[in-house]
DRENDONU-175546 format. One line per 4 residues: number of its first residue (from 0); their letters; for each residue x, y, z of N, C-alpha, C. Coordinates in nm, 3 decimals, m for minus. Each point is the difference from the previous one (the first is absolute). Layout:
N
NUM> A> X/Y/Z/X/Y/Z/X/Y/Z ~ ...
This chain:
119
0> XXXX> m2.629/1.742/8.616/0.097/m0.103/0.026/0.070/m0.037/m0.132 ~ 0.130/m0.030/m0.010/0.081/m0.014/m0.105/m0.008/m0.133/0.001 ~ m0.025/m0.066/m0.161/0.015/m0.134/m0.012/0.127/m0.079/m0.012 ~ 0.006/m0.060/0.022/0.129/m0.061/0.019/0.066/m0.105/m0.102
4> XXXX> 0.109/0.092/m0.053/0.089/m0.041/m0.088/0.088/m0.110/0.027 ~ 0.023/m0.128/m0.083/0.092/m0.111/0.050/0.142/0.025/m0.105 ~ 0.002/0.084/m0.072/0.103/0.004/m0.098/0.047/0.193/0.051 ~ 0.104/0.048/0.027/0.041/0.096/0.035/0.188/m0.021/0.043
8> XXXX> 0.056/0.107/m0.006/0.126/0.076/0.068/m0.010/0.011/0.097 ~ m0.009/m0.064/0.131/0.021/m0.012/0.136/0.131/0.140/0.054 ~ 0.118/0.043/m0.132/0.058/0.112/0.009/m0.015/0.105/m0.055 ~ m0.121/0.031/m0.015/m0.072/0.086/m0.116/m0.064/0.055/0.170
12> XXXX> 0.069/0.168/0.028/m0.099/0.064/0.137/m0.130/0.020/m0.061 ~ m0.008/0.006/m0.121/m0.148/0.036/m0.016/m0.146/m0.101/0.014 ~ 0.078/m0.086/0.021/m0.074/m0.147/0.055/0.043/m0.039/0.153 ~ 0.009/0.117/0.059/m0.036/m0.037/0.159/m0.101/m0.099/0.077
16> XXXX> m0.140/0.056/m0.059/m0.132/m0.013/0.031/m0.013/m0.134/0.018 ~ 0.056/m0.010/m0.167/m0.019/m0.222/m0.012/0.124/m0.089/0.090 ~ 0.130/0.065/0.019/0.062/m0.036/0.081/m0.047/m0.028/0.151 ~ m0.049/0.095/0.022/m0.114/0.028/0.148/m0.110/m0.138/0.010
20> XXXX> m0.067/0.021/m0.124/m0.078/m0.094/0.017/0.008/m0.128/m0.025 ~ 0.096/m0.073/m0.042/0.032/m0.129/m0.020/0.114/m0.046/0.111 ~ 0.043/0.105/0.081/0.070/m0.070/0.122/m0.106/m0.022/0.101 ~ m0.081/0.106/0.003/m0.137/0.010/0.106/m0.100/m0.191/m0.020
24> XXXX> m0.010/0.021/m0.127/m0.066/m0.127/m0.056/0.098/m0.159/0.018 ~ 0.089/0.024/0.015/0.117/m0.084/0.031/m0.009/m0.045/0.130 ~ m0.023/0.132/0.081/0.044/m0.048/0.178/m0.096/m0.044/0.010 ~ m0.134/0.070/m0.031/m0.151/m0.045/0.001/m0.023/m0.195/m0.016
28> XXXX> 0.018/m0.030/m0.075/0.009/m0.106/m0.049/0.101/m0.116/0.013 ~ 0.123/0.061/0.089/0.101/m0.066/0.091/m0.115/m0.087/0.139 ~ m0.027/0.153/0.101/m0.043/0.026/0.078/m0.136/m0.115/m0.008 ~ m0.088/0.053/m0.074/m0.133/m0.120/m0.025/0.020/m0.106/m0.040
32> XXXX> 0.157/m0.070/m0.006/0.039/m0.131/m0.062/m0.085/m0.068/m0.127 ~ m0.055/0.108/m0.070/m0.023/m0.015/m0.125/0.104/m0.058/m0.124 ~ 0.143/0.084/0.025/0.112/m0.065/m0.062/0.119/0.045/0.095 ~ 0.102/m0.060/m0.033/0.109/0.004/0.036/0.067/0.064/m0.039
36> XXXX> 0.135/0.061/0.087/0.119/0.061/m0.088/0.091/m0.067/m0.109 ~ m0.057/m0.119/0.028/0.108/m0.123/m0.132/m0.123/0.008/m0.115 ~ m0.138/m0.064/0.009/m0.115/0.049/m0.077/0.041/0.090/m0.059 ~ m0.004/0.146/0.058/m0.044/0.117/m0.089/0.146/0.049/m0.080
40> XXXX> 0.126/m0.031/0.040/0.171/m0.027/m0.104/m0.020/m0.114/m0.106 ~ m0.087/m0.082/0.046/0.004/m0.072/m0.101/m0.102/0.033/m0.141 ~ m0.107/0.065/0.067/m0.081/0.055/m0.100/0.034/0.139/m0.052 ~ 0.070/0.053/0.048/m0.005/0.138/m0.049/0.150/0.038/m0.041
44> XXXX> 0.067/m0.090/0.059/0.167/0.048/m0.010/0.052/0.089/0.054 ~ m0.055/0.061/0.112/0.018/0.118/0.102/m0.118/m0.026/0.087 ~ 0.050/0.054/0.125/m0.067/m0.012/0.125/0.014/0.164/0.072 ~ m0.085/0.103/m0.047/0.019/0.173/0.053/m0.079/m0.075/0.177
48> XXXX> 0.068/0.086/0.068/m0.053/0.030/0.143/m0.018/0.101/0.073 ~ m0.035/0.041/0.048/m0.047/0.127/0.139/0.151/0.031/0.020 ~ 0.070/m0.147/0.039/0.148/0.073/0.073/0.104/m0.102/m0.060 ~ 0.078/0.004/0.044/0.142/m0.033/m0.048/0.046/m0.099/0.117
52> XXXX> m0.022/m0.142/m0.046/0.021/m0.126/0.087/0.121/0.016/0.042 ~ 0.086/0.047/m0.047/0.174/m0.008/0.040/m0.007/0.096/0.123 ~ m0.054/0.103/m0.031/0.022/0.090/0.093/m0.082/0.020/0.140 ~ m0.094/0.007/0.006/m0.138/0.001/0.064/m0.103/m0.134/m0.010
56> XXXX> m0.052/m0.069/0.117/m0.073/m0.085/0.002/m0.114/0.081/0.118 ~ m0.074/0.055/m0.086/m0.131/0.045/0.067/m0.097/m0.124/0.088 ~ m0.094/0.121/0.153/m0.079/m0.191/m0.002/m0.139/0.043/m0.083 ~ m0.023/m0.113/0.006/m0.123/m0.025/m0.064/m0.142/0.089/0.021
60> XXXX> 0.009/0.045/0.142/m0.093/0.082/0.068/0.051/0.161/m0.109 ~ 0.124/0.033/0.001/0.023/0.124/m0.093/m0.056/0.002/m0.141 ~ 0.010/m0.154/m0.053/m0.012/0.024/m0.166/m0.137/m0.009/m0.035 ~ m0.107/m0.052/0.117/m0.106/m0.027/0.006/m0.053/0.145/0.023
64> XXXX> 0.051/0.075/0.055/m0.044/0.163/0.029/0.064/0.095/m0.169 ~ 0.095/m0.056/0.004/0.004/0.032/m0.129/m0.089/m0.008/m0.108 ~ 0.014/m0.125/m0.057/m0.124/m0.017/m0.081/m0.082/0.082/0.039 ~ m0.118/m0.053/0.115/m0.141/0.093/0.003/0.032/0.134/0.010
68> XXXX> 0.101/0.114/0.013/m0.044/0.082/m0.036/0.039/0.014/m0.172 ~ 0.088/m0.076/m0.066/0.013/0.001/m0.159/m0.157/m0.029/m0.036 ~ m0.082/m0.142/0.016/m0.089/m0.023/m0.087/m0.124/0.105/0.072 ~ 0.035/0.073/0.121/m0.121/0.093/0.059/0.019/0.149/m0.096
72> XXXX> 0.058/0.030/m0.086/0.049/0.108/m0.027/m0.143/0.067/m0.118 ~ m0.041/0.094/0.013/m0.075/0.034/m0.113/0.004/m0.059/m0.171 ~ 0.115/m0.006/0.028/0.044/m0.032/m0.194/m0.008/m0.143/m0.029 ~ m0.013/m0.102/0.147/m0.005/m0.083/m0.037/m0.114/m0.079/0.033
76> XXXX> m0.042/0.014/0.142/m0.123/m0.030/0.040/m0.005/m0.211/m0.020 ~ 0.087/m0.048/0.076/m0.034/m0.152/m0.005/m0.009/m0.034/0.099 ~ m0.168/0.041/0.084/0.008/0.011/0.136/m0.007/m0.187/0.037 ~ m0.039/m0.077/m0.110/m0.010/m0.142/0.051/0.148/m0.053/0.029
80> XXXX> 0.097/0.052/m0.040/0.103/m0.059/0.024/0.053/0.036/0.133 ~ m0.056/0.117/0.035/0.061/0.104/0.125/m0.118/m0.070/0.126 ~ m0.149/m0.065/m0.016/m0.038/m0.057/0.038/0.095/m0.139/0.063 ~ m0.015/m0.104/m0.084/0.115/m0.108/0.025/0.129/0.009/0.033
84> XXXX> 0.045/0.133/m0.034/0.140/0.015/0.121/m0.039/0.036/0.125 ~ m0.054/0.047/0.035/m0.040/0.035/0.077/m0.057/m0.131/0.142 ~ m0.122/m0.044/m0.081/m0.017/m0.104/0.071/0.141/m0.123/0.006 ~ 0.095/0.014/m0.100/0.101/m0.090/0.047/0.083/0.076/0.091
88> XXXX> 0.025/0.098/0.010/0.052/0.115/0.136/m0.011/m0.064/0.092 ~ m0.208/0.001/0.016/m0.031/m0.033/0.146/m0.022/m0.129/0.067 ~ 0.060/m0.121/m0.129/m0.039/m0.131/0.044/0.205/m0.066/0.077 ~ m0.065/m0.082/0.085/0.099/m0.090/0.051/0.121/m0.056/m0.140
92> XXXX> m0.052/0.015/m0.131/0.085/m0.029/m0.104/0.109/0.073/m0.074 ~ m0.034/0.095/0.121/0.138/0.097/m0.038/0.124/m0.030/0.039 ~ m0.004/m0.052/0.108/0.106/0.003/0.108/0.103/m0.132/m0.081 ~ m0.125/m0.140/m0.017/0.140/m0.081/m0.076/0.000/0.026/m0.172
96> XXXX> 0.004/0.076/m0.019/0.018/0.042/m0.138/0.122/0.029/m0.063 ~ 0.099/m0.055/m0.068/0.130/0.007/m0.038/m0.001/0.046/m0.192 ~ m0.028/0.127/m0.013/m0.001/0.044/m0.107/0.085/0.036/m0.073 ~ 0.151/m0.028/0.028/0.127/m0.029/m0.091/0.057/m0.071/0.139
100> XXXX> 0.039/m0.094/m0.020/0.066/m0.120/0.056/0.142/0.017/0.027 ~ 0.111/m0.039/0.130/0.091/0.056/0.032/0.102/m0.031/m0.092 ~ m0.061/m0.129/m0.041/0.121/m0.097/m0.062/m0.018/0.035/m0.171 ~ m0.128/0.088/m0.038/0.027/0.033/m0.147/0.099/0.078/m0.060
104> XXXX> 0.095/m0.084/m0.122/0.060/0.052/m0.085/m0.039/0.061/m0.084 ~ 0.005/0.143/0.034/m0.034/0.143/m0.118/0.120/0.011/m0.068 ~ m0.033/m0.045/m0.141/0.101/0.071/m0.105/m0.058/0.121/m0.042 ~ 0.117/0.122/0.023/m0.040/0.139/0.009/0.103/0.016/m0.092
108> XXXX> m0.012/0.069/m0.126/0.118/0.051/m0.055/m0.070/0.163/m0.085 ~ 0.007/0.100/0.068/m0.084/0.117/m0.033/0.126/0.022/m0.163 ~ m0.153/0.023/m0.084/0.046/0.051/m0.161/m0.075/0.129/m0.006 ~ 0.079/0.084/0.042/m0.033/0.118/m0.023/0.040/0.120/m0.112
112> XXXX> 0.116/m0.068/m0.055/0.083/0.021/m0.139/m0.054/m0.072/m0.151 ~ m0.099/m0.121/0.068/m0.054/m0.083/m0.147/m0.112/0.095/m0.023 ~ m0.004/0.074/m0.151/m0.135/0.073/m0.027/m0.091/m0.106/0.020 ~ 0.021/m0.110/m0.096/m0.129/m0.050/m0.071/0.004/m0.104/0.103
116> XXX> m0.095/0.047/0.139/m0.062/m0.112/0.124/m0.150/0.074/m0.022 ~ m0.038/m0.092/m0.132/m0.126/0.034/0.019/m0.089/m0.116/m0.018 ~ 0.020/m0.085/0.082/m0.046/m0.129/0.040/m0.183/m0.056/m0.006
């Protein structure tokens, strides 16, 4: 398992992996209302995700299948987290669960031309 870097080029392909894994850790932690999408912009100054809010609003039942098979994967093996999605899958607390809100204002402005986003 690759440890996870907080200082990196988010446009650097050779840092896929950590890209991968800090959106995964993002939804993760959306999802378990551990933090928020305003929380984790405010702490980190970027918010990476699974998908692209503008475009696609996945449900919750998808990103939850997502995840467990990301943290089920050999390389990563975080079966406790794939545990607790899981059991939040199968509980009644799925259904009212509003994990980006209709009325949230996403400021999206993709810098894909700034080298130095290495935040």
């Amino acid at each position: 398992m690759q440890t996870m870097k907080h200082n990196y080029d988010i446009n650097d392909p050779d840092n896929v992996d950590l890209i991968d894994r800090e959106a995964m850790d993002n939804m993760y932690s959306i999802i378990t209302k551990q933090e928020t999408y305003d929380t984790l912009m405010d702490r980190k100054g970027r918010v990476l995700m699974i998908f692209n809010p503008l475009e696609v609003t996945p449900t919750l039942d998808e990103l939850i299948d997502d995840l467990i098979e990301y943290y089920s994967d050999s390389d990563i093996e975080m079966y406790e987290r794939c545990a607790e999605l899981l059991k939040m899958k199968n509980s009644d607390e799925l259904n009212s669960f509003d994990f980006i809100p209709l009325d949230m204002d996403i400021d999206f402005e993709a810098d894909f031309d700034i080298e130095d986003n290495d935040r």
